[in-house]
TORKE-816219 format. One record per residue (C-alpha): residue in one letter; z, x negated, y negated. Coordinates in steps of 0.5 Angstrom, whole numbers, plus 500, padded with zeros to 3 digits. Layout:
N
AZXY
...
! end
This chain:
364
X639760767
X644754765
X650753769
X653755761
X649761761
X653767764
X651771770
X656777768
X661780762
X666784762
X668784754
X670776752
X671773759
X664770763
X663768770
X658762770
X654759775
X658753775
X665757775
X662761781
X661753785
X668751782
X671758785
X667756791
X670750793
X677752791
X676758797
X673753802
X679749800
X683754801
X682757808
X682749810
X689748808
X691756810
X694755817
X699750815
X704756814
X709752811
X704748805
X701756804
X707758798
X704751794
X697753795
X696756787
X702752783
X696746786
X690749784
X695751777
X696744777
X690741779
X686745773
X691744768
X691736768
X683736770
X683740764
X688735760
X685729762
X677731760
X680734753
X684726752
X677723754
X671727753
X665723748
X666726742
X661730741
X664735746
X670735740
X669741735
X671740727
X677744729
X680738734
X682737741
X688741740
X682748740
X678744746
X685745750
X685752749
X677754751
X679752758
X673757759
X667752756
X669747762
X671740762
X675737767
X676730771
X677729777
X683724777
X685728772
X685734778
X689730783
X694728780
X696736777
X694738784
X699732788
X705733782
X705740783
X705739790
X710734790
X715739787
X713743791
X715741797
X722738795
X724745793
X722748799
X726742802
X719739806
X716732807
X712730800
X708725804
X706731810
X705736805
X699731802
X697730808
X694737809
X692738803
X688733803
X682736806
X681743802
X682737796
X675734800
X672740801
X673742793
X670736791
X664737795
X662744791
X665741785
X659735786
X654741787
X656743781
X655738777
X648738779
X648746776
X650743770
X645737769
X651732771
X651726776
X644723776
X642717775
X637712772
X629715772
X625713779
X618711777
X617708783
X612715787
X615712794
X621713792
X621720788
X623726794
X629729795
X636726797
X633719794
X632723787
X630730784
X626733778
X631734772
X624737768
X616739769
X611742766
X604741767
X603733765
X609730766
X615731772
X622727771
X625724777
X633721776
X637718782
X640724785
X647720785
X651728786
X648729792
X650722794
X658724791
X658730795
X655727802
X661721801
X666727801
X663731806
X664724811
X671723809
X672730810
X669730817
X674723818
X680728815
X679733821
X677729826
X684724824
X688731823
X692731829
X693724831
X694719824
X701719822
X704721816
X701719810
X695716813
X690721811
X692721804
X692714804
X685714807
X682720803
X685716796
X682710798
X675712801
X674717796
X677711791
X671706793
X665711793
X668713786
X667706784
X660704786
X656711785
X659713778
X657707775
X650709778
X651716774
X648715766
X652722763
X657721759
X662724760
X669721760
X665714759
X672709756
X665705754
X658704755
X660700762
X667703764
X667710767
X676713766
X675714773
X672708775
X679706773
X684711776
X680709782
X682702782
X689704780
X689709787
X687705791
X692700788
X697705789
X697706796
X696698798
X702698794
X706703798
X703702805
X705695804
X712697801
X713701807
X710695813
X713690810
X707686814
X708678815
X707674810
X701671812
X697678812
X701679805
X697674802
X690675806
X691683804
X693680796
X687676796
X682680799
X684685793
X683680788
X676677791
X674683791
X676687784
X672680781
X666682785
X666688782
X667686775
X663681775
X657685778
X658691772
X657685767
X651680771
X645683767
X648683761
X651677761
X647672765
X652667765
X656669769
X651669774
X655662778
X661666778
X659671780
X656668787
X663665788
X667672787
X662675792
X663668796
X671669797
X670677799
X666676804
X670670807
X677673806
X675679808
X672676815
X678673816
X683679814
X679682820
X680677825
X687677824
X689684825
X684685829
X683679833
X677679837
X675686836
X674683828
X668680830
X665686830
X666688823
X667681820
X661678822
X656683820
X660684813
X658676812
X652677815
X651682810
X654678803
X650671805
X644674805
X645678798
X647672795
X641669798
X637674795
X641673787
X639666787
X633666788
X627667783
X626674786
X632677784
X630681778
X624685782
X630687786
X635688782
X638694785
X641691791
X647689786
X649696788
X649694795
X655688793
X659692789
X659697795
X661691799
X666689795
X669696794
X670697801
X673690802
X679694798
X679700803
X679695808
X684692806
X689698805
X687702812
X688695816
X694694812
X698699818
X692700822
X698696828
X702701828
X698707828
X702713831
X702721831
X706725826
X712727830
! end
């Protein structure tokens, strides 16, 4: 059985297995959130919301393969086939949220801060579900050492051949499942705004690396950029943007901060390109070179002598990826490129938490 092929009937409505995950999730989601009293009324023109964008934003971007001769406007309409993105799914969810709150005369910023976590325990199930599916693999894994689960998983076998693919599903829901765990722990103590800043750009970084890992094409803009890939940089982004709005930091940690993004979102974008294109190699080494030293640096000035103990290992861990580029192995171990865009992303979540993290104080 499929996750499109129906576990139950009832006339002309279906119940998939990948729907039952979906409203799986949405429960867990649910029941996370259900405590906060004043956020219960908004709980389903969220959901509502969330479909209904996640749903739009797949039509407006989905391979054309998936577009019947009838056209996206018939797509739209067949909400029971499937099809959503998750940007797509979080912006319906926090405008309707954001509406919400301002009708029931409550603080946007503090009603997306307890939403957060029932939307990171949704994504988890929604990550299970892209497995049903036969979504969220990676690359085929010919390497015998490498073939057992969590590393990958047989996406087909028979009596002469097992097809083994990187499990990058599960690695996409074990990332949520460790930002919902800092959610909840953060919950009673981060001051207002603090958990959606830190679930959008933890969520933002894990995005960009493992869904360049993935070799499904769904909402894929081109070969080599992923719609999410974007709304993840744009995100992140975002939330620098307005944490730095509403600090107002000095304006040699405004620089350090700006620098860092910059250095970094070359990084990733010369990463993406380096086996194509070959000569991009030098700036690659130099894009990776800037992140690690303005990373250290940016470390060192917020935190002082607590820095070093985030800054030295993270150059530390660069140099010797570097070492290792140019060097005439490179191409045998060519998937350690992964783990500089990994380091290069998370330079731009850095970035966003230390840019408050002086400051820190319970919601009031």
């Amino acid at each position: 059985m499929t996750s499109m092929e129906p576990v139950l009937v009832i006339g002309s409505f279906q119940v998939t297995p990948y729907s039952l995950i979906i409203f799986a999730g949405a429960l867990a989601g649910v029941l996370l959130v259900w405590k906060n009293r004043e956020v219960r009324p908004l709980l389903a023109p969220v959901i509502l919301g969330a479909l209904l964008f996640g749903h739009i934003f797949w039509v407006l971007f989905c391979p054309p393969g998936y577009i019947p001769e009838e056209g996206k406007g018939v797509l739209f309409l067949r909400i029971w086939q499937g099809g959503y993105t998750l940007y797509g799914a979080l912006a319906g969810g926090a405008l309707a949220a954001i509406i919400g709150a301002r009708i029931l005369k409550l603080r946007p910023l503090a009603v997306l801060d307890s939403l957060a976590p029932g939307a990171c325990a949704a994504l988890v199930f929604a990550r299970v579900g892209d497995w049903v599916s036969g979504q969220g693999f990676g690359e085929w894994v010919d390497a015998e050492s490498l073939q057992f689960f969590p590393v990958s998983y047989i996406t087909y076998q028979d009596e002469f051949y097992t097809d083994w693919k990187l499990a990058v599903w599960f690695w996409e829901a074990a990332a949520a499942a460790v930002i919902l765990v800092f959610l909840l722990l953060r919950a009673k103590r981060a001051m207002e705004g603090r958990q959606t800043a830190l679930f959008l750009t933890a969520l933002g970084c894990t995005q960009i690396l493992l869904e360049q890992m993935r070799m499904d094409t769904f909402v894929r803009l081109n070969p080599q950029v992923r719609f999410s890939q974007l709304a993840a940089m744009a995100a992140i982004l975002a939330v620098l943007a307005v944490i730095l709005i509403r600090r107002k930091p000095e304006l040699n940690k405004l620089m350090l901060i700006c620098a860092t993004v910059v250095f970094a979102a070359l990084g990733v974008i010369f990463a993406e390109f380096v086996f194509d294109k070959p000569q991009y190699n030098l700036a690659m080494e130099i894009a990776m070179a800037l992140t690690a030293v303005s990373m250290a640096v940016m470390l060192l000035v917020f935190r002082k002598a607590r820095g070093l103990i985030f800054a030295v290992p993270f150059a530390a861990a660069v140099v010797a990826l570097l070492v290792v580029f140019v060097s005439d192995q490179w191409e045998r171990i060519a998937p350690i490129l992964y783990g500089m865009i990994a380091l290069a992303v998370l330079a731009i979540g850095a970035a966003v938490y230390l840019a408050g993290a002086e400051k820190e104080r319970p919601q009031a």
